[in-house]
C-alpha positions in Angstrom: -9.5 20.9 57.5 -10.2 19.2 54.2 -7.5 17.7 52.1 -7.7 17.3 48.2 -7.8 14.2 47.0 -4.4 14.4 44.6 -5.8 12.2 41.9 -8.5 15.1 41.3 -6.4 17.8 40.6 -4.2 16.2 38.0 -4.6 17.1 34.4 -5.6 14.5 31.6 -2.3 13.3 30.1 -2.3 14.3 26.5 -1.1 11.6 24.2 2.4 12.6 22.1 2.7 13.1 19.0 5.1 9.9 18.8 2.1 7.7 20.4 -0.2 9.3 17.6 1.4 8.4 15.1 1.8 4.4 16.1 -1.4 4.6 16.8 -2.5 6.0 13.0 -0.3 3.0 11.9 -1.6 0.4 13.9 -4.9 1.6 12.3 -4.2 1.2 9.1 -2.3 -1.6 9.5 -5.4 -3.6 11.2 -7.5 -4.4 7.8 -4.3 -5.8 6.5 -3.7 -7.9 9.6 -7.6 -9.4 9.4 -7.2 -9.7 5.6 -3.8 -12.1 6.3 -5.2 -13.8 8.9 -8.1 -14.5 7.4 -7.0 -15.5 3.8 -3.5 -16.1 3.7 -2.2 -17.8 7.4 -3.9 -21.2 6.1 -2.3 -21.5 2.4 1.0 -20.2 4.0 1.1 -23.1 6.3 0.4 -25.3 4.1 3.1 -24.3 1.6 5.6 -24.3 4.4 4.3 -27.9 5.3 4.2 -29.1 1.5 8.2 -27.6 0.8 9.5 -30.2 4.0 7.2 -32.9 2.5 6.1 -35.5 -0.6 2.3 -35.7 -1.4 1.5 -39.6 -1.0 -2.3 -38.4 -2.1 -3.9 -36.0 -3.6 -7.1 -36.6 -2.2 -6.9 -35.2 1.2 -3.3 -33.7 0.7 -1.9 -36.6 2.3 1.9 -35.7 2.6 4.9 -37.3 3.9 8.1 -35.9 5.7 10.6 -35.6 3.9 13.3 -32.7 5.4 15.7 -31.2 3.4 15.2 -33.1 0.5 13.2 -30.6 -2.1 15.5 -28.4 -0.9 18.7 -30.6 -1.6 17.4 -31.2 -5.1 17.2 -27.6 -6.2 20.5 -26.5 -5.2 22.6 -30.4 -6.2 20.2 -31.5 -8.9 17.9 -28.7 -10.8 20.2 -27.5 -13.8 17.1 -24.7 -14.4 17.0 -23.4 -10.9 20.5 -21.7 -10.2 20.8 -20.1 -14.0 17.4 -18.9 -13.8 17.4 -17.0 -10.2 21.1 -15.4 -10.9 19.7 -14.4 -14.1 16.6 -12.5 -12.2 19.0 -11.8 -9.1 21.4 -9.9 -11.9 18.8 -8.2 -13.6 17.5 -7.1 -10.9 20.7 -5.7 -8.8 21.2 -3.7 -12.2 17.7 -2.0 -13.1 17.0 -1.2 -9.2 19.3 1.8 -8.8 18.7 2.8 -12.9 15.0 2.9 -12.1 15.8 5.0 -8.8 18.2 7.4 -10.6 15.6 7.6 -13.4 13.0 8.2 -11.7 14.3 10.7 -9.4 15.1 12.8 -11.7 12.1 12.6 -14.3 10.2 13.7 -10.8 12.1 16.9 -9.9 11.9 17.8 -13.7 8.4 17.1 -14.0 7.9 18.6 -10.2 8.9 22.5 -11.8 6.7 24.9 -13.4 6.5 24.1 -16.8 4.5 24.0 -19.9 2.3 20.6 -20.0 3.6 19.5 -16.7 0.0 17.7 -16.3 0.5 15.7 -19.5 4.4 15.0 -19.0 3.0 13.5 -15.3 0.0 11.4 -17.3 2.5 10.1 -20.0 5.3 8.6 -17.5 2.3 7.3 -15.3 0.7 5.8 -18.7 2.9 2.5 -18.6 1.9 1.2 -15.2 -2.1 1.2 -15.9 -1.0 -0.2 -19.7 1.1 -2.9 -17.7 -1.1 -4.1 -15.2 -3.6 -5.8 -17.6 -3.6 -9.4 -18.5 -3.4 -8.2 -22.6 -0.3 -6.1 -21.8 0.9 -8.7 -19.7 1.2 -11.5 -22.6 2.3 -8.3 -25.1 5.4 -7.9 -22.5 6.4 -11.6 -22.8 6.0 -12.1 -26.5 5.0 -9.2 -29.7 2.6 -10.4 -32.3 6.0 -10.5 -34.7 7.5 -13.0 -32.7 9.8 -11.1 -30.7 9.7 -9.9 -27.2 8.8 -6.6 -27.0 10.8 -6.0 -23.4 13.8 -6.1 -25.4 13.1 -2.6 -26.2 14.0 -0.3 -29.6 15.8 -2.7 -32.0 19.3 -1.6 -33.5 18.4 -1.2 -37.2 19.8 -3.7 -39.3 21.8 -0.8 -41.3 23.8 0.2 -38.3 24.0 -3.1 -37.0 25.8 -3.6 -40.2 27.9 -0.8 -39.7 29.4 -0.8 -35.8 29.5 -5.1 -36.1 28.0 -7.9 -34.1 29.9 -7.2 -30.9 28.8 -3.1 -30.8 25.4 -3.9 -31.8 25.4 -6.3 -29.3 26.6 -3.7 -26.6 23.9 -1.1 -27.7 21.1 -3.9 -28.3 21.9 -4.6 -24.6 21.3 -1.1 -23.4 18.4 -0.3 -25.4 16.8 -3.4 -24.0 17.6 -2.3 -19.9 16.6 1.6 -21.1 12.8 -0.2 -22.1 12.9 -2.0 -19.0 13.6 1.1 -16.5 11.1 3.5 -18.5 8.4 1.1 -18.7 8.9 0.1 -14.9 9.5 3.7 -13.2 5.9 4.7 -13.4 4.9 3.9 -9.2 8.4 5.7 -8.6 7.7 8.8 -10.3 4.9 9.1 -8.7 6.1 8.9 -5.4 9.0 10.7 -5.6 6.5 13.5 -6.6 4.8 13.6 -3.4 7.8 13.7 -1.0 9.3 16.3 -3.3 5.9 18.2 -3.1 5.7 17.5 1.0 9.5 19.7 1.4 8.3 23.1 2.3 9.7 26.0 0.0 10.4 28.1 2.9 14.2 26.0 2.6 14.9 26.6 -0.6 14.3 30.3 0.0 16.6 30.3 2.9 19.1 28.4 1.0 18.7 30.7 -2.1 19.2 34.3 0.2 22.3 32.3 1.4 23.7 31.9 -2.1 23.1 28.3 -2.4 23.1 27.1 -5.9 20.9 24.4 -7.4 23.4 21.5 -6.8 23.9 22.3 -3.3 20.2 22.5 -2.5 19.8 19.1 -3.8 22.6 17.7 -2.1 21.8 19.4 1.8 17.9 19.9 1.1 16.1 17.9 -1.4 18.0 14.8 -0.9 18.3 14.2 2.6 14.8 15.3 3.1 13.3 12.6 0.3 15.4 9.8 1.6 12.2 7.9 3.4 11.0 7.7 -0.5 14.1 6.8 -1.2 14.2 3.5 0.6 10.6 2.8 -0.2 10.8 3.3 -3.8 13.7 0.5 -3.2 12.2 -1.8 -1.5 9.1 -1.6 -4.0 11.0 -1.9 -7.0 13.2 -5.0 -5.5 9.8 -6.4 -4.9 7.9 -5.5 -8.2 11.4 -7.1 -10.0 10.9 -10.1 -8.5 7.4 -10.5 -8.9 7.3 -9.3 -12.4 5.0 -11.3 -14.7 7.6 -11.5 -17.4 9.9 -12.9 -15.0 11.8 -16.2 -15.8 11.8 -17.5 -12.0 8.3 -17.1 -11.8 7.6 -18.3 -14.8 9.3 -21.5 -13.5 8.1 -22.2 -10.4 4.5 -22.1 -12.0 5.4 -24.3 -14.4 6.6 -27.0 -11.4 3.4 -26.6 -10.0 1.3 -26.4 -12.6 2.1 -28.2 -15.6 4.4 -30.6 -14.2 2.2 -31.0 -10.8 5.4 -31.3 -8.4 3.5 -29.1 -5.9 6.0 -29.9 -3.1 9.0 -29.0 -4.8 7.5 -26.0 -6.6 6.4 -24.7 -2.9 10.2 -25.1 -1.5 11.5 -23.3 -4.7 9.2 -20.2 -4.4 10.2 -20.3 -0.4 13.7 -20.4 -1.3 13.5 -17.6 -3.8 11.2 -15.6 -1.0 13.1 -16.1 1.4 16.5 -14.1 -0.6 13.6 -11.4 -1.4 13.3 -10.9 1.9 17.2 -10.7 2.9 17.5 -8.1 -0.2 14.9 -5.7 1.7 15.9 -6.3 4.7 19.4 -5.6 3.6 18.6 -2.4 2.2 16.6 -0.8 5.2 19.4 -2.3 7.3 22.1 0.2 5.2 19.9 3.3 4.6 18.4 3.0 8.2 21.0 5.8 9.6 20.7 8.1 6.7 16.6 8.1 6.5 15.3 11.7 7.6 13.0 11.6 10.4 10.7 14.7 10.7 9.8 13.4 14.4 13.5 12.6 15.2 14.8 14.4 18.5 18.1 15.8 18.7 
């Protein structure tokens, strides 16, 4: 009598779908993990090491340890630093969720069968390939008139006449934050596309034989089902906000650095305003982690 080996008779285990999908992001992820590793693990320990420090010399990078004391002197001693990050900490908070709004709904417009749907996607898109060159970039910060084009569409002088200082100051304001959320909402158009292309139809035409009306299928379908957009299209505006080219902060810390040459203190500024960055994401995937739709979720 012959007995069979059990080992032999069992099946290959087939990998789930769960496992397949870690796997597809572990792939992707490992180019970015060699490039890091590679170019920026050396320059970020050094900036670490230059924030707790004071260069004694320049040749070599010589430093000292110093603690807390870069640290001490931007929140006790720098009248520039405070104003300036609440500043880009306010103006941020306040164009995140107009850009999100905006965007949201430019994409399911620009998402239905219309006339020119092609060239209303090309002309919203437009801004970000205008914005990311160096040209643009200096445009942004200051117009060949003098004034800063971010601002937005100036109040003419005839109505500003009219409605008064204070109003025109009011409208002037919201002008200015309407140019900021248009010119910015490009990348978040286009993503907001994709997921709203990626819902199948075949739910809107249940919802529709069920009598749902438009508002309800955004609220139980098109909503819910975008909401892992949702929270990356917030984190990446928080992000592109506070790495914005026109921004003051940054526009500070390179001066430390770079004009003035106080490379310590410049590095413990931009690790202090990194750091709140950080928090803010983190923050927001913290509160939108329970109401992000998971296709592979089980019940």
């Amino acid at each position: 009598m012959t007995v069979k080996n059990p080992g032999l008779s069992r099946k290959p285990r087939r990998m789930g779908i769960d496992r397949k999908r870690s796997l597809e992001a572990y792939i992707f992820l490992i180019p970015w993990l060699i490039g890091v590793c590679l170019f920026f693990a050396y320059p970020i320990f050094v900036s670490i090491r230059l924030s707790f420090s004071k260069i004694v010399s320049f040749k070599g990078l010589i430093t000292e340890w110093v603690g807390l004391t870069n640290f001490e002197y931007i929140f006790f001693y720098d009248i520039n630093f405070m104003p300036t990050f609440l500043q880009v900490v306010y103006d941020t908070l306040l164009n995140t969720p107009l850009c999100m709004v905006f965007s949201l709904v430019i994409a399911i417009l620009i998402n239905r069968k219309m006339v020119g749907r092609g060239f209303f996607r090309t002309a919203f898109f437009i801004p970000v390939l205008l914005g990311s060159g160096y040209i643009m970039k200096q445009l942004l910060g200051m117009g060949v008139d003098g004034t800063t084009i971010t601002t937005g569409i100036m109040v003419p002088k005839l109505i500003s006449d009219l409605i008064g200082p204070s109003i025109t100051a009011v409208v002037q304001g919201f002008l200015d934050r309407i140019t900021v959320v248009l010119w910015k909402s490009g990348v978040q158009i286009v993503l907001f596309l994709a997921g709203l292309q990626g819902i199948s139809g075949s739910l809107y035409e249940a919802a529709k034989v069920d009598g749902a009306t438009e508002w309800e299928m955004f609220w139980k379908i098109t909503l819910p089902m975008i909401t892992p957009i949702i929270l990356m299209n917030m984190v990446y505006t928080i992000v592109a906000f506070f790495t914005d080219g026109t921004n003051p902060m940054v526009d500070y810390i390179k001066k430390v650095n770079f004009t003035n040459q106080q490379y310590e203190y410049g590095a413990a500024m931009s690790w202090v305003y990194f750091v709140f960055a950080l928090i803010l994401c983190l923050m927001c995937i913290l509160l939108m982690r329970r109401h992000v739709y998971d296709s592979g979720a089980k019940n």
